[in-house]
C-alpha positions in Angstrom: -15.4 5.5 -102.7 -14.7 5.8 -106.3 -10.9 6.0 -106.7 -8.7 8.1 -108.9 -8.7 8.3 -113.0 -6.1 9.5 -115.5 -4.9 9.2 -118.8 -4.2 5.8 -120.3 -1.9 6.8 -122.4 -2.7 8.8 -125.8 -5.6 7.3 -126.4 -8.1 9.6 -124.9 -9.4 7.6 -121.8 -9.7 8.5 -118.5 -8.9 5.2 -117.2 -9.2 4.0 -113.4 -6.0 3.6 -111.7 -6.9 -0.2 -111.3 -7.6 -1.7 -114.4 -9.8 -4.9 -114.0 -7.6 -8.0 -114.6 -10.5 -10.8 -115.8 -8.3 -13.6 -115.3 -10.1 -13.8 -112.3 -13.4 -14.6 -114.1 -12.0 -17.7 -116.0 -13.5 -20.2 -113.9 -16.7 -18.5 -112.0 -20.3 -18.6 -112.9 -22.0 -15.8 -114.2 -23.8 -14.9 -110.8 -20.3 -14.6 -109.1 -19.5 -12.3 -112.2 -22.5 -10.1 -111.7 -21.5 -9.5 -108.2 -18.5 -8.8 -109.3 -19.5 -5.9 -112.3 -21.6 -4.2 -108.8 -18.1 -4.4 -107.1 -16.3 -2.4 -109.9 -19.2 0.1 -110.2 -19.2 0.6 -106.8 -15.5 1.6 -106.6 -15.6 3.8 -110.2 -13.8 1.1 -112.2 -14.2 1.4 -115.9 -11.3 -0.3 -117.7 -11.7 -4.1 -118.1 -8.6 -6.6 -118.8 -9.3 -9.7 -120.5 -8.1 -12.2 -122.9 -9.3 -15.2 -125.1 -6.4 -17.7 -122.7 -8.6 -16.4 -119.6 -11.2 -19.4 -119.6 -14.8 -18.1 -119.7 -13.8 -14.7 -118.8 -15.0 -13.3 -122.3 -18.5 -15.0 -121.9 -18.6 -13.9 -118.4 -18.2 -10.4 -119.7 -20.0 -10.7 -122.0 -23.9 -10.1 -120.9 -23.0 -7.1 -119.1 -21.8 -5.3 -122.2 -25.1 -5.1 -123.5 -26.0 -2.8 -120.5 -22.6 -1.4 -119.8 -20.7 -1.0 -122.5 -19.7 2.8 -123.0 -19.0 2.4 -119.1 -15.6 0.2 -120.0 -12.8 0.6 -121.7 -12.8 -2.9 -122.6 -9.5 -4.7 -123.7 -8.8 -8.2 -124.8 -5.7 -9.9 -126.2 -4.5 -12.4 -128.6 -1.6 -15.3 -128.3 -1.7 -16.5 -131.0 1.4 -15.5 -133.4 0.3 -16.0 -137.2 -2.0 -13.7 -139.5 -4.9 -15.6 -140.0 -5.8 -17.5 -136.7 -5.2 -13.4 -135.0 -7.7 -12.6 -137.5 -10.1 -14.9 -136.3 -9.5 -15.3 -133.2 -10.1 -11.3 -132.8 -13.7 -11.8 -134.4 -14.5 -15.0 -132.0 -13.7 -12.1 -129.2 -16.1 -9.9 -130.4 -18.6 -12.0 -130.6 -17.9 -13.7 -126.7 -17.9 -10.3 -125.6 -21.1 -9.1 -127.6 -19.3 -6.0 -128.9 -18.9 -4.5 -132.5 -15.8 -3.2 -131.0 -12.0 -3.2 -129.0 -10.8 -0.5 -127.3 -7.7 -2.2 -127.3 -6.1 -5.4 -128.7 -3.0 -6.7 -127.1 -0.5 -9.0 -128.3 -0.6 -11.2 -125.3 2.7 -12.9 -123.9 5.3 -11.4 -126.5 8.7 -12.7 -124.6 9.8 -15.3 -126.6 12.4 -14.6 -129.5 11.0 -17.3 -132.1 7.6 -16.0 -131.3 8.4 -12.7 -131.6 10.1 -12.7 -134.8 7.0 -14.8 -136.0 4.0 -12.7 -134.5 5.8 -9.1 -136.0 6.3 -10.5 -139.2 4.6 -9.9 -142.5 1.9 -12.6 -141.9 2.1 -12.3 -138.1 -0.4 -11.4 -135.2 0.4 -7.6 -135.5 -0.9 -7.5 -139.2 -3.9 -9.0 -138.3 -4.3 -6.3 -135.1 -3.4 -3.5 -137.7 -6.2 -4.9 -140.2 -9.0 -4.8 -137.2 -7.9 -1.1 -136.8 -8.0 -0.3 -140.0 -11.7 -2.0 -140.1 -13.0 -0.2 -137.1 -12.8 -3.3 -135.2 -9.9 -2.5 -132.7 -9.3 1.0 -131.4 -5.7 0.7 -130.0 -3.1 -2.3 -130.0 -0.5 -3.0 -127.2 2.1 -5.5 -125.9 1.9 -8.0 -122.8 4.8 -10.3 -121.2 5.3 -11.9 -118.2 8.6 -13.1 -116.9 12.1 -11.9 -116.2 13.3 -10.9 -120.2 9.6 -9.1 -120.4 10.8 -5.6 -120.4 14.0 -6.2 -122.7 11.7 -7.6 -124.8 9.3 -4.9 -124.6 12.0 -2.3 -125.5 12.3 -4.6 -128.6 8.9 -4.2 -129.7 8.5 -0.7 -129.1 11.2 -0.1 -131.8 9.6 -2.6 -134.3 6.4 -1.2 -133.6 4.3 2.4 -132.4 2.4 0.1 -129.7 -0.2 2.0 -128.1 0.4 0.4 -124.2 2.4 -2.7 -122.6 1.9 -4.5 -119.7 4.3 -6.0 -117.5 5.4 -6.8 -113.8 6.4 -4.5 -111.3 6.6 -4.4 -108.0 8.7 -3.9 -104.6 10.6 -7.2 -105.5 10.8 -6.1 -109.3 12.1 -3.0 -108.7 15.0 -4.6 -106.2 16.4 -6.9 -109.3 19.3 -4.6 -111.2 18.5 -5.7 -114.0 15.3 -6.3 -114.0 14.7 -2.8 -112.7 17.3 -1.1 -115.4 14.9 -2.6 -118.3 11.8 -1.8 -116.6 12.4 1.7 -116.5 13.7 2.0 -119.7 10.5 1.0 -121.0 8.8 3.4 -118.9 11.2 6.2 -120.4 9.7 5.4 -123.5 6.6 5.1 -122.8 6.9 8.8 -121.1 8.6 9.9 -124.1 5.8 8.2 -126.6 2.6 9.1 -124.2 1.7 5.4 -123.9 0.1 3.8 -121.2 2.3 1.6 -118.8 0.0 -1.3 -117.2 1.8 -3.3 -114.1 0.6 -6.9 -112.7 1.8 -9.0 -110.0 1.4 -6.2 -107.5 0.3 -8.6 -104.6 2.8 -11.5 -105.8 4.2 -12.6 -102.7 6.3 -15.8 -104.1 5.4 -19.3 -105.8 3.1 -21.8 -104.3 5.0 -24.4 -102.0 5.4 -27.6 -102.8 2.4 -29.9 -100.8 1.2 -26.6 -100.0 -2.7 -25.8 -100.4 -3.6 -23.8 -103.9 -6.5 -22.0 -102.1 -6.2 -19.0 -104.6 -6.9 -18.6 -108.2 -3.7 -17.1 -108.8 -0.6 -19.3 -110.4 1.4 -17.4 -107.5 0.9 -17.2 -104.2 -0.5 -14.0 -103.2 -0.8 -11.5 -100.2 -3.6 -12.1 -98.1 -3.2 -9.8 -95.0 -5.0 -6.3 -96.1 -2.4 -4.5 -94.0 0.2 -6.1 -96.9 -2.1 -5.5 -99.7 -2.6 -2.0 -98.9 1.4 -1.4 -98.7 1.7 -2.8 -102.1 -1.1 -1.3 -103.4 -0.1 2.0 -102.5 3.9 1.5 -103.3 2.7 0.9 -107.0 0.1 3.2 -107.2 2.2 6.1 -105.6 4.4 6.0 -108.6 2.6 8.5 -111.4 0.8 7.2 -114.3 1.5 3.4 -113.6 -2.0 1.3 -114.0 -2.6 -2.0 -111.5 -4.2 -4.8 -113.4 -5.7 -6.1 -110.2 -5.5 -9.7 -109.1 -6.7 -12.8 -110.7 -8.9 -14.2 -107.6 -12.4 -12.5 -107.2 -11.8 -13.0 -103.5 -8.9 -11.0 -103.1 -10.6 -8.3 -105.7 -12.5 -6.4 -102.4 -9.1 -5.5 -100.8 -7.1 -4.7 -103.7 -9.9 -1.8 -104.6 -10.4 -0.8 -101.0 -6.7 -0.2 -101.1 -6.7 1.8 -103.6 -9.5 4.1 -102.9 -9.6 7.3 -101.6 -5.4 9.1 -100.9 -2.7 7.0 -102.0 0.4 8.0 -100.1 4.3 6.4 -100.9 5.3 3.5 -97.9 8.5 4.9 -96.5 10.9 2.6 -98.0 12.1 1.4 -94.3 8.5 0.4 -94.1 8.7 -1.7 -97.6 11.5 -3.3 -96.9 9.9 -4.5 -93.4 6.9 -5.7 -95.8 9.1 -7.3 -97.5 10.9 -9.4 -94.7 7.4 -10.1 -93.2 5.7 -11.7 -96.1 8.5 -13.3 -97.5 8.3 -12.4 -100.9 10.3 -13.9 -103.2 10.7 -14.6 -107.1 7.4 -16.0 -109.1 9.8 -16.5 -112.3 12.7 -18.9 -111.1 15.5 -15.9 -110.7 
């Protein structure tokens, strides 16, 4: 069952409400990929996540874009903070993906000051993003974090810059942090204001790996594993108009996440999230 679009932000798209997150391709061989791309078809998903930091993910994408590629919106990202290697390093991303073009170039993991102050300077990242634009290259350019300071940071950028999207966490233990929460959805008050697209991740966190304990997942974090819990999170997030899910970074937890998401999405009662909460034990993935 193919699950709902809508707008991702001004830029035209009818986006899926899960966006593919590639991370989960960095270390699979192509044959698990390809099973994969017949997953995301099969469920109507047509907005891939990706970025140069994601291992092979790029060359894993890339053969299918030579069958698929006005099917995607296809984004990819770039950490690195100075004009020139951006510059590059968006070309070596066209070529892994076998593309002549971005739908979207992200400046990927904008949280720290000194990088910050470095990458949206006059020879920084976002010059060399702006250039691709200019040159056809790149359709759109956003923002990414992770981490606690993410969405101050983010409000940061959006005055320096007309960003076209950001990404960022959210999710029922997100939106229980005061602060956390307060910067959040200041962003998103922006973004509302601005028409931009608002993309979430870590929507099945469920709390760091424990120490000695077995790292049976792709994901950096532990995640939710019972489909019952997935499909409460899924649904929290997803219930909340125009928010994206960048879905998980482990191509065996990909089948419930989309599952979850197909077909009605109807709001947990809040008694019933705060239940899901005590029962899987989430906790903090970034040390507050």
């Amino acid at each position: 069952m193919a699950m709902r679009t809508q707008p991702f932000g001004r830029t035209g798209h009818m986006s899926s409400a899960v966006i593919f997150g590639a991370a989960a391709l960095k270390a699979v061989d192509q044959a698990t990929a390809d099973r994969t791309l017949d997953l995301l078809l099969e469920y109507g998903v047509n907005h891939i996540d990706t970025a140069p930091g994601y291992g092979d993910s790029e060359l894993r994408i890339g053969p299918w874009m030579a069958r698929h590629r006005d099917e995607f919106f296809l984004a990819t990202k770039t950490r690195l903070r100075d004009y020139e290697s951006a510059r590059v390093e968006i070309r070596r991303s066209l070529e892994r993906l076998r593309t002549d073009r971005l739908d979207l170039l992200q400046l990927h993991a904008l949280i720290h000051p000194d990088e910050w102050e470095r990458a949206l300077g006059e020879d920084g990242a976002l010059r060399a993003a702006v250039e691709a634009r200019a040159e056809g290259l790149v359709r759109f350019i956003g923002v990414t974090g992770h981490g606690w300071n993410v969405a101050a940071m983010h409000k940061r950028s959006l005055e320096r810059f007309d960003f076209d999207s950001v990404l960022l966490p959210w999710n029922w233990f997100c939106a229980a942090h005061p602060v956390y929460a307060g910067d959040f959805k200041a962003v998103l008050e922006t973004a509302q204001a601005r028409n931009l697209a608002v993309q979430t991740i870590k929507a099945i966190a469920r709390g760091p790996w424990a120490a000695g304990q077995t790292r049976d997942r792709a994901t950096w974090y532990q995640p939710l594993e019972d489909p019952d819990d997935i499909t409460e999170a899924v649904h929290w997030l997803l219930a909340q108009p125009g928010l994206f899910l960048n879905s998980v970074g482990d191509v065996g937890l990909l089948p419930a996440v989309l599952a979850a998401a197909a077909g009605d999405i109807e709001a947990p009662d809040p008694a019933v999230m705060a239940a899901h909460a005590e029962r899987a034990g989430l906790a903090s993935i970034f040390g507050i």
